[in-house]
C-alpha positions in Angstrom: -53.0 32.2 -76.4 -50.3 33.7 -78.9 -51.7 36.8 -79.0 -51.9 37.1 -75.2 -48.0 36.3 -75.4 -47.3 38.8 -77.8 -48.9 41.2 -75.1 -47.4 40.9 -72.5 -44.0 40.7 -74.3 -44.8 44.5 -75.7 -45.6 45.2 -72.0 -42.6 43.9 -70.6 -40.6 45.6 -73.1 -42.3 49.3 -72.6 -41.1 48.9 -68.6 -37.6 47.9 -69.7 -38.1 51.0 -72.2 -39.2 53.3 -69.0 -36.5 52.3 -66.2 -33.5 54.7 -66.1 -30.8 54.7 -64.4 -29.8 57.6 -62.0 -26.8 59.7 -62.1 -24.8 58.6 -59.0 -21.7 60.8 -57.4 -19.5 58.6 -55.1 -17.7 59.9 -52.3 -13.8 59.3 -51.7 -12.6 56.8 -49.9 -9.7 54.7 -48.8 -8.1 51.3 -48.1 -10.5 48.3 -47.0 -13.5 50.8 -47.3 -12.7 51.4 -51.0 -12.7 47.3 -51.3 -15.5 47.2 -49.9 -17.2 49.9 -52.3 -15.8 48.9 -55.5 -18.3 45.9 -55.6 -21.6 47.8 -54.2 -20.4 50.3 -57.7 -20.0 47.2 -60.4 -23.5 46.3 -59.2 -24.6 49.4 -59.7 -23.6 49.8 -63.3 -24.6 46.4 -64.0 -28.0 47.7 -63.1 -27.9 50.9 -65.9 -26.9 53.6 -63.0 -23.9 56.0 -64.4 -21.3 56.1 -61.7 -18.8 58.6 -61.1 -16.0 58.6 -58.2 -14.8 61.6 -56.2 -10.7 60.9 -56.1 -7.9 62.8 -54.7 -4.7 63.4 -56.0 -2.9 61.4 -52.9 -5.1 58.8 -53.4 -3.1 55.4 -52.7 -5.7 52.5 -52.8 -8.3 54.4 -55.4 -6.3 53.6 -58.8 -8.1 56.1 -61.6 -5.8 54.0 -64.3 -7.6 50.7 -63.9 -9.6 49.6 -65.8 -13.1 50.3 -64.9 -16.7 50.9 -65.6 -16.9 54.1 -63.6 -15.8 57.0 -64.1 -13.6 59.4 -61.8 -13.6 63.2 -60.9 -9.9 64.1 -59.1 -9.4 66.5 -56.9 -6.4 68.0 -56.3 -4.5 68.1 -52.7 -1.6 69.0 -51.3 1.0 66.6 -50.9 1.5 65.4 -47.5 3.0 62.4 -46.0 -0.7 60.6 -46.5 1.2 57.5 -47.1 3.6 57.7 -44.2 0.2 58.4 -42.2 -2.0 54.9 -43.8 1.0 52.7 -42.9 1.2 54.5 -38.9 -2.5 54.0 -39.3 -2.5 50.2 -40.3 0.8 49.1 -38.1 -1.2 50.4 -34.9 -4.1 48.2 -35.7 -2.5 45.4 -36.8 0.8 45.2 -35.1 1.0 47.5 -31.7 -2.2 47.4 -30.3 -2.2 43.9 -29.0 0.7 44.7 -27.1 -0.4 47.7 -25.2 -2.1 47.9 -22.4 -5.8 50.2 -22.6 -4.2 53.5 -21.3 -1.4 53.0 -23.9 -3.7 52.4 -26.8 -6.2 55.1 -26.5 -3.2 57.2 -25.9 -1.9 56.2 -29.1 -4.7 56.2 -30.9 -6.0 59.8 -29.8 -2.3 60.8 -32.0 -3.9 59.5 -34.6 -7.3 60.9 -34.4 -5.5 64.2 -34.4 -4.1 63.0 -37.7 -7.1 61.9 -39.4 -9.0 64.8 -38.6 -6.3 67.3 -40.0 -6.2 65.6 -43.2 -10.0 65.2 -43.4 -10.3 68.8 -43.5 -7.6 69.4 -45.8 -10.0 67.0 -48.2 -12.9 68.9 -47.5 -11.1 72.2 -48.6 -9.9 71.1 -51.7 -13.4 70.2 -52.9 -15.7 72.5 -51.4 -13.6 75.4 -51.6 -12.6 74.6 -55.4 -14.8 76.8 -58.0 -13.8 74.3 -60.2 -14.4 70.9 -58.9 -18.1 72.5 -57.3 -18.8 73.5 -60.6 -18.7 70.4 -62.4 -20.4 68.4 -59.4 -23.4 71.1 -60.1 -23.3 70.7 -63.9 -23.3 66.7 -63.6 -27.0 66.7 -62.5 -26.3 63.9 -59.9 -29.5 62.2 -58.7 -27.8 61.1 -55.2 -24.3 60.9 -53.2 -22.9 57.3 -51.9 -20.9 57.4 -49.2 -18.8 55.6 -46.6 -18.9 58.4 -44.1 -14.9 57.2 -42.4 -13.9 60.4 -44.0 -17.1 63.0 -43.1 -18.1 65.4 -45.4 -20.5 63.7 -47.5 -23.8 64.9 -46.3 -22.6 68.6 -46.5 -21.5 68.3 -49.8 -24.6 66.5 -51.2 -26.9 69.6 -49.1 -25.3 72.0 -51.1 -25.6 70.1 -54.9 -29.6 69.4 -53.5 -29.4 65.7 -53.8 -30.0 62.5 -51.8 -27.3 61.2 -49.7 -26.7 57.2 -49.0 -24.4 55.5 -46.6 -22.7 52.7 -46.7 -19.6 51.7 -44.3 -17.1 49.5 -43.6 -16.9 49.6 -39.6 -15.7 52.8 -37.4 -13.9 52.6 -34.2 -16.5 51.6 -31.1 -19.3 51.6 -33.9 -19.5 55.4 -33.5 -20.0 56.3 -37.3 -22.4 53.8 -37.4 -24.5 55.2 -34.1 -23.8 58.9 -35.5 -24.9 58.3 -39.5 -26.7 55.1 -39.9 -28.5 55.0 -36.2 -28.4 51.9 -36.3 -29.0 49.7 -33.1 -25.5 48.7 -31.3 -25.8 48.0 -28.2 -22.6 47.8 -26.0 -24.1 44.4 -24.4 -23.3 42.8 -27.4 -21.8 44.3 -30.0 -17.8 44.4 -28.9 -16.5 47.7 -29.5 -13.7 48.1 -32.6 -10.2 48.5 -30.6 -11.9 47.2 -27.5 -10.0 43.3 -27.7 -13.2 41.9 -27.2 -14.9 39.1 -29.5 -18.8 38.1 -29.1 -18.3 35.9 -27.0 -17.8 38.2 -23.1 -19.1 37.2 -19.9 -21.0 39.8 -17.3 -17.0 41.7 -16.5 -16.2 41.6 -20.5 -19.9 43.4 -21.1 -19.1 46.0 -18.3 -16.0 46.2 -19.7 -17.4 46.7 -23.6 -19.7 49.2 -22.4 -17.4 51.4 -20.5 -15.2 51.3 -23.8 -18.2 52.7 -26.1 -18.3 55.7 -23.8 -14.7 56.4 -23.1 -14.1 56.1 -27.0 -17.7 58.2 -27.6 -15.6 61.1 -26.0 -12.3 60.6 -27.4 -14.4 60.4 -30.7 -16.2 64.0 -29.4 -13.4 65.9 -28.4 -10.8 65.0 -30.6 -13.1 64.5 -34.1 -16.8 65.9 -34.2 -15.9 68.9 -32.4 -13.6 70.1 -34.9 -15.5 68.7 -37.9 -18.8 70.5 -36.0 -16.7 73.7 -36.0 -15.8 73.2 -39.5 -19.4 72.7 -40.9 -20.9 76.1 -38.8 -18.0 78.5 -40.3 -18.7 77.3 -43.7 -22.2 77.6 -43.4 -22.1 80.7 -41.5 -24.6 79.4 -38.8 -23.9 76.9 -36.3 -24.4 73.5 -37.1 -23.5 70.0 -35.9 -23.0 66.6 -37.6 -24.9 64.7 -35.2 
């Protein structure tokens, strides 16, 4: 009996011996998105995986002087008003939209698709078209990229290093990003729309309602957002190519 112990100690050892952990690249991120990541990334390491974060320099939520067990790669961007754009961003949410009627707030928000898009690209030009930052993703052998697709560019940036790309996210407006990247099942009879002032709790109106609001935000979302990012992606690659 002791010498079937000692066994299958040795074998458990020689498959603690063979498991490494991968070589994981993280894609930026910001505010409540970022919270949500930093745990998914501790569990990670925990589990032997080396982890390194994509940061820009106008980062405000993504802190590279905190203590931490992962490691970060900046980017530099030019400075804009990102933080005069993330407070716009949150008071909208949190402080004008339950005043507004539904004209007003898809109004309003449309200003600030406008914005996000603008500054998305701006990120996406600092890494992709930086010799210096694509070099270093190249050399660091990454084995996949993990991304909460809110700011897009992920899954072109892990076609180009050749590796495997992972979502994870947060919530998007009208559950778009989620429909878009994850395909997962939403369906508008049930799942209340972000922005839409609807809980999930609606009678037969409130589902009408809900429903209505997935497709006027799909093509808000469309015009104002994927069409530009869609543009962006075929004039890098030279050939025409959509997100979706």
């Amino acid at each position: 009996m002791q010498q079937r112990l000692s066994v299958c100690v040795l074998q458990l050892l020689c498959v603690t011996w063979g498991a490494n952990g991968g070589n994981i690249l993280v894609w930026y991120t910001e505010g409540s998105h970022w919270i949500n990541m930093k745990p998914v990334l501790e569990t990670l390491i925990d589990r032997s995986h080396q982890v390194t974060v994509l940061v820009p320099s106008t980062s405000l939520f993504m802190n590279t002087s905190e203590p931490s067990h992962f490691g970060y790669e900046p980017f530099n961007v030019t400075k804009e008003n990102m933080e005069d754009f993330v407070n716009d961003f949150i008071h909208f949410f949190i402080y004008e939209m339950d005043h507004m009627n539904y004209l007003q707030m898809y109004i309003r928000y449309i200003d600030v698709l406008r914005v996000q898009v603008q500054y998305s690209l701006k990120y996406l030009d600092a890494v992709l078209k930086s010799e210096t930052i694509m070099k270093k993703l190249n050399e660091g052998k990454y084995d996949l990229l993990l991304a909460d697709p809110i700011y897009p560019g992920s899954d072109l940036v892990a076609e180009i290093l050749g590796i495997l790309l992972v979502l994870t996210l947060r919530y998007s407006v009208a559950n778009n990003w989620e429909r878009y990247c994850g395909q997962l099942p939403q369906p508008s009879s049930f799942v209340p729309g972000v922005i839409s002032k609807l809980t999930d709790k609606m009678d037969f109106s409130q589902r009408v309602w809900n429903f209505l609001a997935y497709a006027v935000q799909d093509i808000m979302q469309e015009c104002f957002f994927w069409t530009k990012l869609n543009k962006y992606y075929s004039e890098f690659k030279g050939e025409l190519n959509t997100l979706d």
